[in-house]
DRENBARO-279722 format. One record per residue (C-alpha): z, y, x. Coordinates in nm, 3 decimals. Last residue first. Example, Ala and Ser with C-alpha at 12.3 -4.5 7.8 and 13.67 -1.06 7.14 Angstrom:
<rs>
<r><zz>0.714</zz><yy>-0.106</yy><xx>1.367</xx></r>
<r><zz>0.780</zz><yy>-0.450</yy><xx>1.230</xx></r>
</rs>
This chain:
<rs>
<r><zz>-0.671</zz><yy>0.629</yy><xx>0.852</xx></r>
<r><zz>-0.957</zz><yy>0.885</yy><xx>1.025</xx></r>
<r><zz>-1.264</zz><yy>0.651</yy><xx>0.907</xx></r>
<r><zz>-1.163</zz><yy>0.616</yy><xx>0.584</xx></r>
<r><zz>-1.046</zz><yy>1.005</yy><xx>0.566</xx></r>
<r><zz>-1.426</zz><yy>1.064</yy><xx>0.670</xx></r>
<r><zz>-1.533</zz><yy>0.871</yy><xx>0.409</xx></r>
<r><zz>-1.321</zz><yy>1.028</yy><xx>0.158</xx></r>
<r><zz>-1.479</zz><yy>1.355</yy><xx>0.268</xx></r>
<r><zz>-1.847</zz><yy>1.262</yy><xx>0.282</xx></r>
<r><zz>-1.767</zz><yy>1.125</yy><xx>-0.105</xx></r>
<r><zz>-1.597</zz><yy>1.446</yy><xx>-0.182</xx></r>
<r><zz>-1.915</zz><yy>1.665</yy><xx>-0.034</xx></r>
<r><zz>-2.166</zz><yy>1.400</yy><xx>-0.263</xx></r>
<r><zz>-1.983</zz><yy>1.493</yy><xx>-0.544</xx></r>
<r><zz>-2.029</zz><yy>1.864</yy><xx>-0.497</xx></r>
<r><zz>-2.379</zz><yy>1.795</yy><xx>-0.383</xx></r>
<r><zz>-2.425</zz><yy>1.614</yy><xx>-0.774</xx></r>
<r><zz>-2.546</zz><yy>1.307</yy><xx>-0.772</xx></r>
<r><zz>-2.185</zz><yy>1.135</yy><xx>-0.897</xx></r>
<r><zz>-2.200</zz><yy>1.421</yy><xx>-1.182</xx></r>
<r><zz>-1.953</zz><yy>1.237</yy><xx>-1.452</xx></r>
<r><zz>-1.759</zz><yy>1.010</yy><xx>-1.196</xx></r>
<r><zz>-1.785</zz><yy>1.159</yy><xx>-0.874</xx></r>
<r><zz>-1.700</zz><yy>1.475</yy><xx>-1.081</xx></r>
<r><zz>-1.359</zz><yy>1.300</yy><xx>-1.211</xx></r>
<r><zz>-1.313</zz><yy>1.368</yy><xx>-1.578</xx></r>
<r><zz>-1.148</zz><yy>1.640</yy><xx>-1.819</xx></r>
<r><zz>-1.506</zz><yy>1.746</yy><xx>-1.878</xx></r>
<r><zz>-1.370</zz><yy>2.078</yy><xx>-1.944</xx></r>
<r><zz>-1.144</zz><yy>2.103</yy><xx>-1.662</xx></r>
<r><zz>-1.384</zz><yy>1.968</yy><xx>-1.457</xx></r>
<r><zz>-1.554</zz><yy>2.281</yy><xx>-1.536</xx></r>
<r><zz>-1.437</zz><yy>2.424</yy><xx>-1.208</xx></r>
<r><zz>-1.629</zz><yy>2.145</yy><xx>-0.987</xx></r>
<r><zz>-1.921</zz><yy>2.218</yy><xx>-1.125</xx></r>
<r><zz>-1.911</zz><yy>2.601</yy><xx>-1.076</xx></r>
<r><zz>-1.915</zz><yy>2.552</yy><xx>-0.693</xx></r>
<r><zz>-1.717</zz><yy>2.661</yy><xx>-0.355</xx></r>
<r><zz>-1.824</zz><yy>2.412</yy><xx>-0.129</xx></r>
<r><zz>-1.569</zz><yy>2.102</yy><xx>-0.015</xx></r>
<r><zz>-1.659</zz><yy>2.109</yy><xx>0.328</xx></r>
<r><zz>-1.674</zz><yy>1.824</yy><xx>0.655</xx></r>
<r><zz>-1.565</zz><yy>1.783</yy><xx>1.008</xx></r>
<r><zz>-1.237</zz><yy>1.709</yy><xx>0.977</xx></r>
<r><zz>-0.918</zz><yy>1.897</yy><xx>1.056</xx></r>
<r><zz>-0.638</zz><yy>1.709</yy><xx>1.214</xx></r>
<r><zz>-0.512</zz><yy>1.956</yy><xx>1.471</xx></r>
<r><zz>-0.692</zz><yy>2.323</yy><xx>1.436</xx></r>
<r><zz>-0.756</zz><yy>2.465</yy><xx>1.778</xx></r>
<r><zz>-1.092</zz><yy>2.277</yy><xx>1.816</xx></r>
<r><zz>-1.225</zz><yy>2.369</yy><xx>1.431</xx></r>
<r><zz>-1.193</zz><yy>2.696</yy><xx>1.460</xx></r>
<r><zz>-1.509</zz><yy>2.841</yy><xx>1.560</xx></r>
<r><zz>-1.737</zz><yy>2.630</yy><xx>1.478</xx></r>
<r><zz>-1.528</zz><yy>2.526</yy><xx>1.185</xx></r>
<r><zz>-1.515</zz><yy>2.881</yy><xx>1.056</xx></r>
<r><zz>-1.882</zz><yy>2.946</yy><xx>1.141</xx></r>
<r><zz>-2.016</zz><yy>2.948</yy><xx>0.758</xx></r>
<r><zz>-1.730</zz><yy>3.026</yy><xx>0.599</xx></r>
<r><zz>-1.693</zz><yy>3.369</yy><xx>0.786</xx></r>
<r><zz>-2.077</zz><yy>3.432</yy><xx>0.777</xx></r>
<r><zz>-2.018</zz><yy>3.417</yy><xx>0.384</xx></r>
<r><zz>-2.333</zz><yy>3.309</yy><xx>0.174</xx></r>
<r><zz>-2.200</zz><yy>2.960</yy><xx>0.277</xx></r>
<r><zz>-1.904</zz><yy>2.957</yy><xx>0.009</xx></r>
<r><zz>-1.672</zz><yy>2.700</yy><xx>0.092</xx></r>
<r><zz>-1.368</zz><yy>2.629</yy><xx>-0.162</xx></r>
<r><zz>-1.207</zz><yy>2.361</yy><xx>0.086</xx></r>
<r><zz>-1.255</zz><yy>2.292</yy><xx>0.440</xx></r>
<r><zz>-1.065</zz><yy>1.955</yy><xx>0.539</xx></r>
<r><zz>-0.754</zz><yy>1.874</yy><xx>0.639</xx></r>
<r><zz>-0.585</zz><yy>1.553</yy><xx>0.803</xx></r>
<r><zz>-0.206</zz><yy>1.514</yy><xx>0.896</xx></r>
<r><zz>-0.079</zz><yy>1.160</yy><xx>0.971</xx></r>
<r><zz>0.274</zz><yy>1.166</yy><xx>0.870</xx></r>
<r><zz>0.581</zz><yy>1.303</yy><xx>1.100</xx></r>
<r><zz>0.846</zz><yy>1.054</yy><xx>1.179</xx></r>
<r><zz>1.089</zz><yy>1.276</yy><xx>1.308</xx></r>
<r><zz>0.975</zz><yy>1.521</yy><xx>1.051</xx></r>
<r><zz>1.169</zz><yy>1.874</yy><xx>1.058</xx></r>
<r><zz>1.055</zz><yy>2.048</yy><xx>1.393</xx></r>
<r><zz>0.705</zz><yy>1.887</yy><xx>1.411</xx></r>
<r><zz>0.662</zz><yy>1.890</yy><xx>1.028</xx></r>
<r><zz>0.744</zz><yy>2.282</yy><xx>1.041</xx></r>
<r><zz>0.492</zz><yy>2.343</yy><xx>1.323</xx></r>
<r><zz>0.193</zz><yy>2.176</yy><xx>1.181</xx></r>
<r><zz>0.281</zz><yy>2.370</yy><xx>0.819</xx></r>
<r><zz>0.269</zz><yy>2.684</yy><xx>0.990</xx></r>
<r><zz>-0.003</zz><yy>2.594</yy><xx>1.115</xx></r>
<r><zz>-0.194</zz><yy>2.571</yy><xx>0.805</xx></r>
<r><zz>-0.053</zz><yy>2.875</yy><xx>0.692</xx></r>
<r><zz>-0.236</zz><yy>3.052</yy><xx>0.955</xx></r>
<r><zz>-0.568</zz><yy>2.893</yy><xx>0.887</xx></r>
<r><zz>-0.503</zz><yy>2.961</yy><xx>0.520</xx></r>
<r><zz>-0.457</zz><yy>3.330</yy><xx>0.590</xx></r>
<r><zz>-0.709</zz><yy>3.326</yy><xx>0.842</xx></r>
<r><zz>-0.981</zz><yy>3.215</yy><xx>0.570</xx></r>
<r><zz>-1.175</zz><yy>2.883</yy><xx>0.582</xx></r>
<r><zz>-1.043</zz><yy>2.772</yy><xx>0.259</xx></r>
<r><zz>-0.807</zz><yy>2.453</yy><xx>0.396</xx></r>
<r><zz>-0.756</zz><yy>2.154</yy><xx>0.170</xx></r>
<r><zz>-0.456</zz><yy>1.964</yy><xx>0.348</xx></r>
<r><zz>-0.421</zz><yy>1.559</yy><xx>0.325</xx></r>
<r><zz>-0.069</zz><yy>1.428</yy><xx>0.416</xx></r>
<r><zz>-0.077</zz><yy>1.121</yy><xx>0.594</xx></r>
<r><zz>0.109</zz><yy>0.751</yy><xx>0.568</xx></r>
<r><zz>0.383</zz><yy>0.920</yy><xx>0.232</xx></r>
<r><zz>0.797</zz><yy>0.936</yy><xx>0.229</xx></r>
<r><zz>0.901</zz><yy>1.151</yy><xx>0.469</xx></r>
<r><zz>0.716</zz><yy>1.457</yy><xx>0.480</xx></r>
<r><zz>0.727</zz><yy>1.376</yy><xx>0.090</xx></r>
<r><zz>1.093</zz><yy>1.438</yy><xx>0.094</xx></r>
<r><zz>1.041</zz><yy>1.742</yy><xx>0.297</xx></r>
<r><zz>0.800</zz><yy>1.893</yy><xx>0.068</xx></r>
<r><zz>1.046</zz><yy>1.864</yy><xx>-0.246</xx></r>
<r><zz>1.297</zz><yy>2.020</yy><xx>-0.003</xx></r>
<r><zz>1.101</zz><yy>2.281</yy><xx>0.017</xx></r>
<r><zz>0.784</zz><yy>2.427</yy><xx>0.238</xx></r>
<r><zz>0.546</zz><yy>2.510</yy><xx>-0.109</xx></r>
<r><zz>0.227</zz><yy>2.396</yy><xx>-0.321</xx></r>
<r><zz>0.324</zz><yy>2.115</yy><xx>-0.608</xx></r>
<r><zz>0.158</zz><yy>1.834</yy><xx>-0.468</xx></r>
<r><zz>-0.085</zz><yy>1.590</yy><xx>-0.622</xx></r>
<r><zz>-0.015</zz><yy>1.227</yy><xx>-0.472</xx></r>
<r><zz>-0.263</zz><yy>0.973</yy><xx>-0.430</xx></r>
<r><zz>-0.101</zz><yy>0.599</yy><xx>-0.407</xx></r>
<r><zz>-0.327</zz><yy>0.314</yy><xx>-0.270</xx></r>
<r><zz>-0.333</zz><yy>-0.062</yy><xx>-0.340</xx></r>
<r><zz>-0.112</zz><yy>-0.068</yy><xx>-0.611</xx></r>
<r><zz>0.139</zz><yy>-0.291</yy><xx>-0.790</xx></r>
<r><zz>0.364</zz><yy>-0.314</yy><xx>-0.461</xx></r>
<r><zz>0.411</zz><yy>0.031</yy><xx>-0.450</xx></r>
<r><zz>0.621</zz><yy>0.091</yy><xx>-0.781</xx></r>
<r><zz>0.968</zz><yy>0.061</yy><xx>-0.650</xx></r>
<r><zz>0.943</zz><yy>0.140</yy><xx>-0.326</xx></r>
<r><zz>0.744</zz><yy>0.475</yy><xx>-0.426</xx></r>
<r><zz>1.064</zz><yy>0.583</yy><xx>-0.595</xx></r>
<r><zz>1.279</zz><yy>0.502</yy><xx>-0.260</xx></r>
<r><zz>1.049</zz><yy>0.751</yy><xx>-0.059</xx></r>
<r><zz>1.059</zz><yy>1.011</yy><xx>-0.330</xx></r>
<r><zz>1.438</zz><yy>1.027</yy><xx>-0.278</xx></r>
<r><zz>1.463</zz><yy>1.030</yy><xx>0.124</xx></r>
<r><zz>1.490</zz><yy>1.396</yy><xx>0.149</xx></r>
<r><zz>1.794</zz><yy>1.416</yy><xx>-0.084</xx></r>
<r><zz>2.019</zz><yy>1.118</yy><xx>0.070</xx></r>
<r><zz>2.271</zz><yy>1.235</yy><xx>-0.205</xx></r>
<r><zz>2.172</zz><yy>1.407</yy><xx>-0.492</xx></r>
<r><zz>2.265</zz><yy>1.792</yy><xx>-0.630</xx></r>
<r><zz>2.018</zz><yy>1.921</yy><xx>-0.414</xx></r>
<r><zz>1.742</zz><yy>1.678</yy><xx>-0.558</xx></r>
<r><zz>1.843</zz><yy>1.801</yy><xx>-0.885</xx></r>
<r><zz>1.801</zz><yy>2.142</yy><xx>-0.819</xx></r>
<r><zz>1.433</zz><yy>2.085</yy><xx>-0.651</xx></r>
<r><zz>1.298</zz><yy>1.863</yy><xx>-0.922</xx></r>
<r><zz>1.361</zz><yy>2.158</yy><xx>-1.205</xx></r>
<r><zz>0.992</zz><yy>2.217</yy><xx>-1.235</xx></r>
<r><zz>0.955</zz><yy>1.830</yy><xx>-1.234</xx></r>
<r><zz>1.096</zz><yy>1.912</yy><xx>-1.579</xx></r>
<r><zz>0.759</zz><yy>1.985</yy><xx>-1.723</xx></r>
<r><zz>0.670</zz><yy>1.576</yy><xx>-1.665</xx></r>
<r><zz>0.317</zz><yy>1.513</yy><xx>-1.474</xx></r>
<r><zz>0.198</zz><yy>1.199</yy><xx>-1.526</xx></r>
<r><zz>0.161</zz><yy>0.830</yy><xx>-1.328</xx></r>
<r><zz>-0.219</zz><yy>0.772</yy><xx>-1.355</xx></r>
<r><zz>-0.401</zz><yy>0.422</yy><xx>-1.322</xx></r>
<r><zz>-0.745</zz><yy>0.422</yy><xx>-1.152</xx></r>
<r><zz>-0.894</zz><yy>0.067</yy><xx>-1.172</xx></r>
<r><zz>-1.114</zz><yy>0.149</yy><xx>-1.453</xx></r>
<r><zz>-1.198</zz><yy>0.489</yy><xx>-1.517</xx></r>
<r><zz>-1.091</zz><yy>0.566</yy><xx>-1.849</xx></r>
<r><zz>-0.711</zz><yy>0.583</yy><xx>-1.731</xx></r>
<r><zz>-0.403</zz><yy>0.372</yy><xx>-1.757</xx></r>
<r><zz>-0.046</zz><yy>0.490</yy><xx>-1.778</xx></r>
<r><zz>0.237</zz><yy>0.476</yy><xx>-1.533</xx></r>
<r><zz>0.551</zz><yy>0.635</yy><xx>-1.755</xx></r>
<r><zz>0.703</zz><yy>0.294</yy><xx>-1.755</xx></r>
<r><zz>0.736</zz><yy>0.209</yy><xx>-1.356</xx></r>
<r><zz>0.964</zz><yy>0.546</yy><xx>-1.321</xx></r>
<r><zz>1.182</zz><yy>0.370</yy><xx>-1.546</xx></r>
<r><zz>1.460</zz><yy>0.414</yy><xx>-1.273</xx></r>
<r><zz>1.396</zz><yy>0.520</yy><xx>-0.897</xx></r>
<r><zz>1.694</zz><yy>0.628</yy><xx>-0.863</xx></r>
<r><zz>1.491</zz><yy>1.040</yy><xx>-0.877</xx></r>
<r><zz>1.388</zz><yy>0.887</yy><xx>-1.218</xx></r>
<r><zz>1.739</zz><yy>0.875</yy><xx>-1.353</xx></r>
<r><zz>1.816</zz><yy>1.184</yy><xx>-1.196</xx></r>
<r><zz>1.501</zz><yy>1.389</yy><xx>-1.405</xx></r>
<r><zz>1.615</zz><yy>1.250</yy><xx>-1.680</xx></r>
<r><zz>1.326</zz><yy>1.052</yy><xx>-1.902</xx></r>
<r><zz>1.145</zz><yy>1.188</yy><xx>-2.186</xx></r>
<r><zz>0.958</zz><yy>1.478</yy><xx>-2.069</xx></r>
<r><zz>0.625</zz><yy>1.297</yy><xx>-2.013</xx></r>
<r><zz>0.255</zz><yy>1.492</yy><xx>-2.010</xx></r>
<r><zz>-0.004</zz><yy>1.374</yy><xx>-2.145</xx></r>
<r><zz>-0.340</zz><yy>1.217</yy><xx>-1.970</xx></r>
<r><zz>-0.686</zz><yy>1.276</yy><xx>-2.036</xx></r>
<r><zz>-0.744</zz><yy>1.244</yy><xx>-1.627</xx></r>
<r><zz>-0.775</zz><yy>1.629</yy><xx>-1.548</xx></r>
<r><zz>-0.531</zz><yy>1.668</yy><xx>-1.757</xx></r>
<r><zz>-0.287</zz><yy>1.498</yy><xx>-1.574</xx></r>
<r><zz>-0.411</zz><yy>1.644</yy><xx>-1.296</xx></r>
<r><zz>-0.361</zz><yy>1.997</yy><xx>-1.397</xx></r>
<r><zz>-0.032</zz><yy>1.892</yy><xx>-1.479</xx></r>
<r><zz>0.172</zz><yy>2.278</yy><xx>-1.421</xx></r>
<r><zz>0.447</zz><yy>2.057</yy><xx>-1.284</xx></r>
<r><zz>0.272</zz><yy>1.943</yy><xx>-1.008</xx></r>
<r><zz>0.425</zz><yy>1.544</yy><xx>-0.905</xx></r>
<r><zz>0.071</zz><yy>1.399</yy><xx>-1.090</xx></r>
<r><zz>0.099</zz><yy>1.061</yy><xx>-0.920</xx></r>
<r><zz>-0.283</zz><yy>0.923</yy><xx>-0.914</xx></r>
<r><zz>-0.248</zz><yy>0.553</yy><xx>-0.857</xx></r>
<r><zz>-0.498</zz><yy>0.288</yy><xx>-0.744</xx></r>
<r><zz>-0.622</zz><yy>-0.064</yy><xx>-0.755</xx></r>
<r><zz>-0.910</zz><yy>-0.090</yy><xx>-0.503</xx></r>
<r><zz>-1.278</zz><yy>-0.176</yy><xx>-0.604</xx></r>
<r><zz>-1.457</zz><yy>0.082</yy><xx>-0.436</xx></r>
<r><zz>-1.490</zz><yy>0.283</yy><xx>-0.759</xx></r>
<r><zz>-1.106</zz><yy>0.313</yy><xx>-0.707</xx></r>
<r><zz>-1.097</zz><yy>0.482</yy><xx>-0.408</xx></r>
<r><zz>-1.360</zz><yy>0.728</yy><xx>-0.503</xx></r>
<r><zz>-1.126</zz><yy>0.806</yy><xx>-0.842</xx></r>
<r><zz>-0.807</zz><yy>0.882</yy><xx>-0.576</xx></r>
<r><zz>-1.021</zz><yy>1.138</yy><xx>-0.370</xx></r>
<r><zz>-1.158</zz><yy>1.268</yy><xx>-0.671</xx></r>
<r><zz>-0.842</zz><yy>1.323</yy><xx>-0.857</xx></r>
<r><zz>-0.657</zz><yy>1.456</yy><xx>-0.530</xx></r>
<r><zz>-0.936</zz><yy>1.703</yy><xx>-0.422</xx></r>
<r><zz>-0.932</zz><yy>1.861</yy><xx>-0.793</xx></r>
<r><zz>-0.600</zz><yy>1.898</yy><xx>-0.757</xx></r>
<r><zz>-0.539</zz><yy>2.052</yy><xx>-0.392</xx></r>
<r><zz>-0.860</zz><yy>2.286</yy><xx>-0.453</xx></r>
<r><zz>-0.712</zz><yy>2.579</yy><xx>-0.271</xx></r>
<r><zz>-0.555</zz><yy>2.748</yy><xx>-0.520</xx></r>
<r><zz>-0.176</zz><yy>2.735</yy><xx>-0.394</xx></r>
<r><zz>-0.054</zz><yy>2.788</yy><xx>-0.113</xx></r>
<r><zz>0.127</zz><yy>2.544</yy><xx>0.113</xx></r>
<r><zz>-0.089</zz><yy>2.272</yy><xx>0.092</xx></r>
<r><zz>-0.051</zz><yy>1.902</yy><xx>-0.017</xx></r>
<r><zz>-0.275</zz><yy>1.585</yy><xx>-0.126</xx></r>
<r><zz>-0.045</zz><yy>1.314</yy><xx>-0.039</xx></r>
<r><zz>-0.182</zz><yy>0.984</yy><xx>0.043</xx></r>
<r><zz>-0.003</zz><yy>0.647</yy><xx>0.035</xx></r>
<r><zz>-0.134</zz><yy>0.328</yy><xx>0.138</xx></r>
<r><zz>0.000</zz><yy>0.000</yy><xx>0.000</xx></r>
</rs>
């Protein structure tokens, strides 16, 4: 059982509709996967036609309790989807409250790994104790990076708080995100770049209307547009991540 986590430190970079691709892909090839919606906002719960779950304490799922129950199935077979809950809003207060608080996540994914062949995880956006747990808990964290210096700086900030707060740091991969190659600054960022920035591949996500009315479509776009160069750029991507894990 591999685990991903699809995870940056500001938001609107893509993170969601990376994760549901990334995850669908794997499971067109035959493996047995789960999406883990852990955003409270659900984007990719609704990106998969699922609802969101409030019915279970927060504290009864951070023991790892019933967490098995709330996994439901998706249109796309193979792909299973564990849904965003509202009170994940209030995950960081209750993972204070807890004893061995980073290592919560970790024991949750014990209890439902052995079903599934890989785990994708959609991140809520943020440094926090949330983020350390999952520092802890997944094999690599996967970072969509718009080829800005904000997000470039960012990015490192994130490679410098794993090295100082991870003893056992994941595998860190990112990729260009939200690309728009009318703009010399997309264009060359990798060029440029890519050498100084650990873990980044050598491949974009562009900047397209397509992927933005997944929301409508409330489906994968290697599913519903599979020919589409948007698709195509997620397929190059999970490849790459193939080849990187």
């Amino acid at each position: 059982m591999a685990v991903s986590a699809v995870f940056s430190i500001k938001g609107g970079v893509g993170k969601t509709a990376a994760a549901v691709n990334l995850a669908a892909l794997s499971a067109v090839h035959g493996r047995r996967v789960l999406l883990w919606d852990l955003d409270p906002q659900g984007a990719a719960t609704w990106y998969l036609q699922g609802e969101a779950l409030d019915n279970t304490p927060l504290k009864r799922l951070l023991k790892g309790k019933g967490i098995g129950e709330r996994i439901r199935p998706t249109a796309q077979r193979n792909l299973f989807l564990l849904p965003s809950d509202p009170h994940y809003r209030d995950l960081e207060r209750v993972l204070d409250d807890m004893k061995r608080s980073t290592l919560r996540l970790r024991e949750m994914l014990g209890e439902i790994g052995e079903d599934f062949d890989e785990i994708w995880i959609d991140c809520p956006p943020g440094l926090s104790l949330l983020a350390d747990n999952l520092f802890r808990a997944v094999d690599r964290l996967i970072v969509p990076l718009v080829p800005t210096w904000l997000s470039e700086r960012a990015y490192l900030q994130l490679v410098e708080d794993l090295r100082e707060r991870c003893p056992h740091p994941p595998q860190l991969l990112a990729f260009l995100s939200m690309v728009d190659r009318r703009r010399a600054l997309h264009r060359d960022f990798y060029a440029t770049h890519g050498a100084s920035l650990p873990g980044l591949l050598p491949v974009e996500i562009p900047y397209a209307s397509l992927i933005e009315q997944m929301g409508e479509a409330r489906a994968p776009l290697v599913w519903t547009h599979s020919r589409s160069e948007p698709a195509q750029a997620y397929f190059r991507l999970w490849k790459q991540l193939e080849q990187a894990g």
